[in-house]
CHARMM-style PDB file with segment names, atoms N, HN, CA, C and O in Angstrom:
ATOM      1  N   UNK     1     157.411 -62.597-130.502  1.00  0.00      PROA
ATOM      2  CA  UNK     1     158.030 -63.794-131.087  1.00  0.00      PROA
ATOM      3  C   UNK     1     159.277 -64.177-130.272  1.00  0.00      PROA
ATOM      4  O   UNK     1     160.363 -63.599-130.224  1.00  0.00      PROA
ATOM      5  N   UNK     2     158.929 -65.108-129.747  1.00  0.00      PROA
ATOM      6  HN  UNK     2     158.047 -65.577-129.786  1.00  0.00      PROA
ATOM      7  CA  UNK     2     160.330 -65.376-128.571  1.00  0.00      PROA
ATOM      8  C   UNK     2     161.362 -66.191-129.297  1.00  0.00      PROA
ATOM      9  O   UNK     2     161.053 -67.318-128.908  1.00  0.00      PROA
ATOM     10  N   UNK     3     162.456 -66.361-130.153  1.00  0.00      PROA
ATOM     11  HN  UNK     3     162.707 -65.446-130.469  1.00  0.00      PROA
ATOM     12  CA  UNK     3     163.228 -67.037-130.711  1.00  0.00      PROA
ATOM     13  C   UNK     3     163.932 -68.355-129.829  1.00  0.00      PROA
ATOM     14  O   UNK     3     164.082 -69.507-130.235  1.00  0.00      PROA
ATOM     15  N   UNK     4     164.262 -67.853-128.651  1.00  0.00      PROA
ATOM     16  HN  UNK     4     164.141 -66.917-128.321  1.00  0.00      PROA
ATOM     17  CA  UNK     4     164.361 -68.917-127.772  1.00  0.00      PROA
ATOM     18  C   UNK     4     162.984 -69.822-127.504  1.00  0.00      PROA
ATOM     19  O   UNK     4     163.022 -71.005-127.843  1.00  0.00      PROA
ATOM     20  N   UNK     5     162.335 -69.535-127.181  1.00  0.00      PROA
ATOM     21  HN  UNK     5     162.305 -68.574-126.906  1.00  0.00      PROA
ATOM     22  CA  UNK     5     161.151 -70.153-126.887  1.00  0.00      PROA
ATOM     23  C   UNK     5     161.420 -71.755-127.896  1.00  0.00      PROA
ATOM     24  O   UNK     5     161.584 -72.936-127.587  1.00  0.00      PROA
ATOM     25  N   UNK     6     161.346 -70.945-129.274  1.00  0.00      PROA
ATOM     26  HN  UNK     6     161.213 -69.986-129.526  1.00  0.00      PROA
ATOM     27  CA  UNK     6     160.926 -72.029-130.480  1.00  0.00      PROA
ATOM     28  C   UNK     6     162.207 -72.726-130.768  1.00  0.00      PROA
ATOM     29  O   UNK     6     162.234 -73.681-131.544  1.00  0.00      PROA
ATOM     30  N   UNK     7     163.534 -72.168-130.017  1.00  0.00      PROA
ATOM     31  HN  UNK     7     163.512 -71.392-129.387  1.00  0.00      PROA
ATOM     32  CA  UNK     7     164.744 -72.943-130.813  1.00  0.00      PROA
ATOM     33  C   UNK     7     164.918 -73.973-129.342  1.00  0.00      PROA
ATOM     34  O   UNK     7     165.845 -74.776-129.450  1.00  0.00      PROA
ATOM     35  N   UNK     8     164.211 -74.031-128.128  1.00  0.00      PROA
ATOM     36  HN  UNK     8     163.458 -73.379-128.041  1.00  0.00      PROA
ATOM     37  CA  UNK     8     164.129 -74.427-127.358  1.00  0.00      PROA
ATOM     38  C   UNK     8     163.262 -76.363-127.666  1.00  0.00      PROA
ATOM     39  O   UNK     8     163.628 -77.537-127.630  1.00  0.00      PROA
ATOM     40  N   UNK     9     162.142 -75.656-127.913  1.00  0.00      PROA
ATOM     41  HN  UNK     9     161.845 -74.702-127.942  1.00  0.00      PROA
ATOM     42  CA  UNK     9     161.023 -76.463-128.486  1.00  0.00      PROA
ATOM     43  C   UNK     9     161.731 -77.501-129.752  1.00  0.00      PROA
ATOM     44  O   UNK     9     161.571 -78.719-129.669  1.00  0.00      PROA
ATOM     45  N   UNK    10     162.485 -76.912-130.864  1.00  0.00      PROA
ATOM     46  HN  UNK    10     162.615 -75.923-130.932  1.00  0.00      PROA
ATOM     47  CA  UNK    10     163.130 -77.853-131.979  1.00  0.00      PROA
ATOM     48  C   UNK    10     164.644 -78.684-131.247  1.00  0.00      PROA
ATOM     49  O   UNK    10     165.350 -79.503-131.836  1.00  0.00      PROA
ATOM     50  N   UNK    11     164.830 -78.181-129.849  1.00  0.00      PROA
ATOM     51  HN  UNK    11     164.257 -77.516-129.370  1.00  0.00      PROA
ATOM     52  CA  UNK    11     165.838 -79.062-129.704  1.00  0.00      PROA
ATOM     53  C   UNK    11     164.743 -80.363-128.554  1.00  0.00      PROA
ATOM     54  O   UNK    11     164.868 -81.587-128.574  1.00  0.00      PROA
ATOM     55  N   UNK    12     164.022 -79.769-127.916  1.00  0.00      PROA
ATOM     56  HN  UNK    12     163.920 -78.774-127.901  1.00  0.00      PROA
ATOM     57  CA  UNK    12     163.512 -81.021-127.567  1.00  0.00      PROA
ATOM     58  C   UNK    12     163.234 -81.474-128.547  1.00  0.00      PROA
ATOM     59  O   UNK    12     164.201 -82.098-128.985  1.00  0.00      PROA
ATOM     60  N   UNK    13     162.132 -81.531-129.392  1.00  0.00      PROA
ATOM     61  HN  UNK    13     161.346 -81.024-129.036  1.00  0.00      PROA
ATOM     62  CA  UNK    13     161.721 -82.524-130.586  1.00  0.00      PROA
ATOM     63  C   UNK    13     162.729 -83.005-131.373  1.00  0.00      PROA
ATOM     64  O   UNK    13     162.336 -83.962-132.041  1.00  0.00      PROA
ATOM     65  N   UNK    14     163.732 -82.753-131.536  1.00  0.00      PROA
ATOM     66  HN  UNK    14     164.050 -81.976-130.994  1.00  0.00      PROA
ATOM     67  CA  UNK    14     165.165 -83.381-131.988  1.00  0.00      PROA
ATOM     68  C   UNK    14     165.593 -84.796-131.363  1.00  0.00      PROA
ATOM     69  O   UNK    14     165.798 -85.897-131.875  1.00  0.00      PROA
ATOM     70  N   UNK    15     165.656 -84.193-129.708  1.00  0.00      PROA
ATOM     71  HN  UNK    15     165.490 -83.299-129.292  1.00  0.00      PROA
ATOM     72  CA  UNK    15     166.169 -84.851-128.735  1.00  0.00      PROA
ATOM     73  C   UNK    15     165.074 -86.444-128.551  1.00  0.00      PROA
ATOM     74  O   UNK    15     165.344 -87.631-128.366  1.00  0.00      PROA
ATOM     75  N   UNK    16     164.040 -85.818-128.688  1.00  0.00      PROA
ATOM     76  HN  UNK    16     163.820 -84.854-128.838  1.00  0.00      PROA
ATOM     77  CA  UNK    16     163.165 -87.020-128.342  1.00  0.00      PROA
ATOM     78  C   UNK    16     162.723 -87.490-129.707  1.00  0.00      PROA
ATOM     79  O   UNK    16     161.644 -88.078-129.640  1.00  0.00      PROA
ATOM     80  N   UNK    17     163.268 -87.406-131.024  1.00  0.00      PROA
ATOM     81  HN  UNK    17     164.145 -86.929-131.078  1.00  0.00      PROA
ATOM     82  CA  UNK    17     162.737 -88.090-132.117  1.00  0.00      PROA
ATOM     83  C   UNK    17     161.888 -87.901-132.908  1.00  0.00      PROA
ATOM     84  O   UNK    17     161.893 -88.356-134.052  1.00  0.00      PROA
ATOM     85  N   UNK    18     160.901 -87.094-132.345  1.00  0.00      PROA
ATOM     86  HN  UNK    18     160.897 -86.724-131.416  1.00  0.00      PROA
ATOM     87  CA  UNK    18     159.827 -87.233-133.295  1.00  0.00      PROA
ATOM     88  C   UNK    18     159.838 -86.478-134.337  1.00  0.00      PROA
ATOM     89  O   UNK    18     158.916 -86.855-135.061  1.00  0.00      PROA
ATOM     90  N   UNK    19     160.570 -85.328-134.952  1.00  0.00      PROA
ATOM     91  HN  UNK    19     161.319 -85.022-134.364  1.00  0.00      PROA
ATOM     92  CA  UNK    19     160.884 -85.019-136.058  1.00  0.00      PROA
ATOM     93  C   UNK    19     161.731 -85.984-136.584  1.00  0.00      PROA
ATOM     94  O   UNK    19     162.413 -86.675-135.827  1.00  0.00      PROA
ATOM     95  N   UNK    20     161.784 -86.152-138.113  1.00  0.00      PROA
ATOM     96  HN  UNK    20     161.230 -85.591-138.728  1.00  0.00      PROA
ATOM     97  CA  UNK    20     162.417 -87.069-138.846  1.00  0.00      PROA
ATOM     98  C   UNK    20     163.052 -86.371-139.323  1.00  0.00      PROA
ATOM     99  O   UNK    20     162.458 -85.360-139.697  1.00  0.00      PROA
ATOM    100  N   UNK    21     164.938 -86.432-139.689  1.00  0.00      PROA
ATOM    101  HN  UNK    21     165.420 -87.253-139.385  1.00  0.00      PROA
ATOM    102  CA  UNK    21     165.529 -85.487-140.717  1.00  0.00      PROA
ATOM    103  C   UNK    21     164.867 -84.532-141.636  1.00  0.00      PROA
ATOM    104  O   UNK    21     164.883 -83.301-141.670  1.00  0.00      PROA
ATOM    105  N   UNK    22     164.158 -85.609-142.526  1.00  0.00      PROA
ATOM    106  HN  UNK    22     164.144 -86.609-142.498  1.00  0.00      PROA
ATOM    107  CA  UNK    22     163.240 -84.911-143.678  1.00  0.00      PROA
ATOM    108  C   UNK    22     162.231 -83.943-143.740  1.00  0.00      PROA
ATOM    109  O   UNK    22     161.942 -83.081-144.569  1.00  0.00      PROA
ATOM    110  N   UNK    23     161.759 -84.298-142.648  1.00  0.00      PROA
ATOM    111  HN  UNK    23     161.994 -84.999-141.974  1.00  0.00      PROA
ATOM    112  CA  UNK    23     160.401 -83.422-142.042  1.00  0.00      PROA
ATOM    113  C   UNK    23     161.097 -81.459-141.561  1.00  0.00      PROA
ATOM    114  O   UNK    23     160.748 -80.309-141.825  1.00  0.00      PROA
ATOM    115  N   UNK    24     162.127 -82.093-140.811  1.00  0.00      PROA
ATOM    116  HN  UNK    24     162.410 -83.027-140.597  1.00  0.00      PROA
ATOM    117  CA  UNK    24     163.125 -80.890-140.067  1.00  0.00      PROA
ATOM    118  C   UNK    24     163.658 -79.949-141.332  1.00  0.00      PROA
ATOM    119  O   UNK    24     163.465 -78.733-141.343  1.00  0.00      PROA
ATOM    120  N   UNK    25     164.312 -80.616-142.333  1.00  0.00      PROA
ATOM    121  HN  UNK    25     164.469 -81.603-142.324  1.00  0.00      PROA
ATOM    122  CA  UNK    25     164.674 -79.972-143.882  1.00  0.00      PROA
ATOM    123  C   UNK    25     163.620 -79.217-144.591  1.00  0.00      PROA
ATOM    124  O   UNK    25     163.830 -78.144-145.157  1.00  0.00      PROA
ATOM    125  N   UNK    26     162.432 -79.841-144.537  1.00  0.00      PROA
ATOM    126  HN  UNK    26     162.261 -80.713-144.077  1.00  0.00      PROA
ATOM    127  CA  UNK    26     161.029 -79.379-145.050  1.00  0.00      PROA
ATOM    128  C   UNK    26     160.997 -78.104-144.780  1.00  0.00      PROA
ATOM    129  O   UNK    26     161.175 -77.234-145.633  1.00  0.00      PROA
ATOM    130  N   UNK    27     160.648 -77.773-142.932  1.00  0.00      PROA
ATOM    131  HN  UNK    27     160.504 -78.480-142.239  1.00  0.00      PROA
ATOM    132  CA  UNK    27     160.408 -77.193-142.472  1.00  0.00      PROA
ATOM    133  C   UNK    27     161.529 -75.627-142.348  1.00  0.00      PROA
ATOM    134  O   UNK    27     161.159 -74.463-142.196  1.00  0.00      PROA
ATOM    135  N   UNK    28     163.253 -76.285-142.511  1.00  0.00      PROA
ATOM    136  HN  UNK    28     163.554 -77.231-142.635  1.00  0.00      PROA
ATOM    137  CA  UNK    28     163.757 -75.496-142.829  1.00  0.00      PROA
ATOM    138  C   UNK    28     164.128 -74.726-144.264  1.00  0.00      PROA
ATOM    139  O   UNK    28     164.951 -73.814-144.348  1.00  0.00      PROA
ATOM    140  N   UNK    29     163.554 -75.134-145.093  1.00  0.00      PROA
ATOM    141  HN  UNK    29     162.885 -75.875-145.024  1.00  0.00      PROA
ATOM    142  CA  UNK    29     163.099 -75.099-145.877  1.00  0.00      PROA
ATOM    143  C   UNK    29     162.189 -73.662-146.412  1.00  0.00      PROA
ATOM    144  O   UNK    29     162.406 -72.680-147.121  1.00  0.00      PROA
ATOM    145  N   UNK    30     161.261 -74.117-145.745  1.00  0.00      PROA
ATOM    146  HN  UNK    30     161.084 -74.915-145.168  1.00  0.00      PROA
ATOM    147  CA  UNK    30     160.048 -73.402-145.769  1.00  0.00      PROA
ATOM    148  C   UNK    30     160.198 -72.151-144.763  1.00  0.00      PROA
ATOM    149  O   UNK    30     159.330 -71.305-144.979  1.00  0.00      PROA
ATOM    150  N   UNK    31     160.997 -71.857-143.821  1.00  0.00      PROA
ATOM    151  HN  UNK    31     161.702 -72.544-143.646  1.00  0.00      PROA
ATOM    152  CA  UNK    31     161.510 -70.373-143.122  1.00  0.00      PROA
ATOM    153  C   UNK    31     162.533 -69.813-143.874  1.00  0.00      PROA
ATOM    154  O   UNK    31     162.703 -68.608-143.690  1.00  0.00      PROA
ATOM    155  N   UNK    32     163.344 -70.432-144.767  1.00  0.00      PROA
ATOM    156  HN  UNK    32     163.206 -71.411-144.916  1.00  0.00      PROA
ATOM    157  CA  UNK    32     163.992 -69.260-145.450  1.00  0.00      PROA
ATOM    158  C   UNK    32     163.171 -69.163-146.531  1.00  0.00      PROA
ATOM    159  O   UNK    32     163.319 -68.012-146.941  1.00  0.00      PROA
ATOM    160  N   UNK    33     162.305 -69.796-147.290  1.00  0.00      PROA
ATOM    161  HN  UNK    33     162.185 -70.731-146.957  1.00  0.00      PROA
ATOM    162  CA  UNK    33     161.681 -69.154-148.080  1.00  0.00      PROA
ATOM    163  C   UNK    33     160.892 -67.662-147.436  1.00  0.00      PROA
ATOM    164  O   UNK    33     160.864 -66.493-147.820  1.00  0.00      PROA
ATOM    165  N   UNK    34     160.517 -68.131-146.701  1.00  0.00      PROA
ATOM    166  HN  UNK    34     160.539 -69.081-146.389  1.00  0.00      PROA
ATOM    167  CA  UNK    34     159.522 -66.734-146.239  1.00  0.00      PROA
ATOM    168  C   UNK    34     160.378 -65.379-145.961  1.00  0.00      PROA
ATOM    169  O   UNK    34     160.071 -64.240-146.312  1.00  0.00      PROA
ATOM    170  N   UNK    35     161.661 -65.844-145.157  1.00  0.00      PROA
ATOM    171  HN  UNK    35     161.910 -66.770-144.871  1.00  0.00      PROA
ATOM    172  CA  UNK    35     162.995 -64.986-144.946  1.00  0.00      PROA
ATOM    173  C   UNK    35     163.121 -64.693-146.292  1.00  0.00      PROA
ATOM    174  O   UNK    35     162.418 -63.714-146.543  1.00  0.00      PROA
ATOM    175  N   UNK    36     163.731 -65.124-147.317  1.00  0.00      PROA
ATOM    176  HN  UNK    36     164.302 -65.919-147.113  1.00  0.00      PROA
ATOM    177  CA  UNK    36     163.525 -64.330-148.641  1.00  0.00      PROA
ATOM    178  C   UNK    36     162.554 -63.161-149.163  1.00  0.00      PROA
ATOM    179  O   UNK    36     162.859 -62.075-149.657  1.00  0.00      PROA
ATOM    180  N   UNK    37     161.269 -63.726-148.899  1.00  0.00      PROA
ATOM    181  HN  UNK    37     161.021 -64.608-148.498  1.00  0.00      PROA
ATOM    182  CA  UNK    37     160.323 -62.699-149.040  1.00  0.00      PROA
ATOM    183  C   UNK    37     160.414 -61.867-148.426  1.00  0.00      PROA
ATOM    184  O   UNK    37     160.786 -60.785-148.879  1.00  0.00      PROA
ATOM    185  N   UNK    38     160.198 -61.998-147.526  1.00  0.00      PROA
ATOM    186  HN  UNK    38     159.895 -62.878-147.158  1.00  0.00      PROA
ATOM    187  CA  UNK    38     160.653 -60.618-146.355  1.00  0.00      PROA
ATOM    188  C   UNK    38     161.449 -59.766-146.650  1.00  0.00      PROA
ATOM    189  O   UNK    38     161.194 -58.564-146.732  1.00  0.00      PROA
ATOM    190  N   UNK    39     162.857 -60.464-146.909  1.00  0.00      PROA
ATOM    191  HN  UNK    39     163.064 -61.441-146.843  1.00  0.00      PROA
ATOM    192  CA  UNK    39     163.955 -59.576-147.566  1.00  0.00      PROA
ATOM    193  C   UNK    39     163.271 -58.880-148.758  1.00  0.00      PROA
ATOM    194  O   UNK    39     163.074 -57.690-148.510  1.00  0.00      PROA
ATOM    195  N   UNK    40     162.885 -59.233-149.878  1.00  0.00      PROA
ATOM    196  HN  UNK    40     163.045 -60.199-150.080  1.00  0.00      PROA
ATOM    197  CA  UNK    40     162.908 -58.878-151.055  1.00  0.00      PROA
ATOM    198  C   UNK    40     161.499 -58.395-150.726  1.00  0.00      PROA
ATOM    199  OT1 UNK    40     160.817 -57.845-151.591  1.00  0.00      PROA
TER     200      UNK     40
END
């Protein structure tokens, strides 16, 4: 799991638009849920 790889990848798609705020929230969203589980 390369963490750079993917935090690489969300700043292009930032940069060039095609995520929408909402979509980006969703999505962050939905990794700390799973981070919770994990934890617990």
């Amino acid at each position: 799991m390369n963490k750079r790889r993917w935090f690489l990848y969300v700043i292009v798609f930032l940069f060039s638009g095609i995520i929408p705020a909402e979509v980006f929230r969703f999505l962050l969203l939905k990794i700390l849920k799973r981070r919770r589980r994990f934890l617990i």
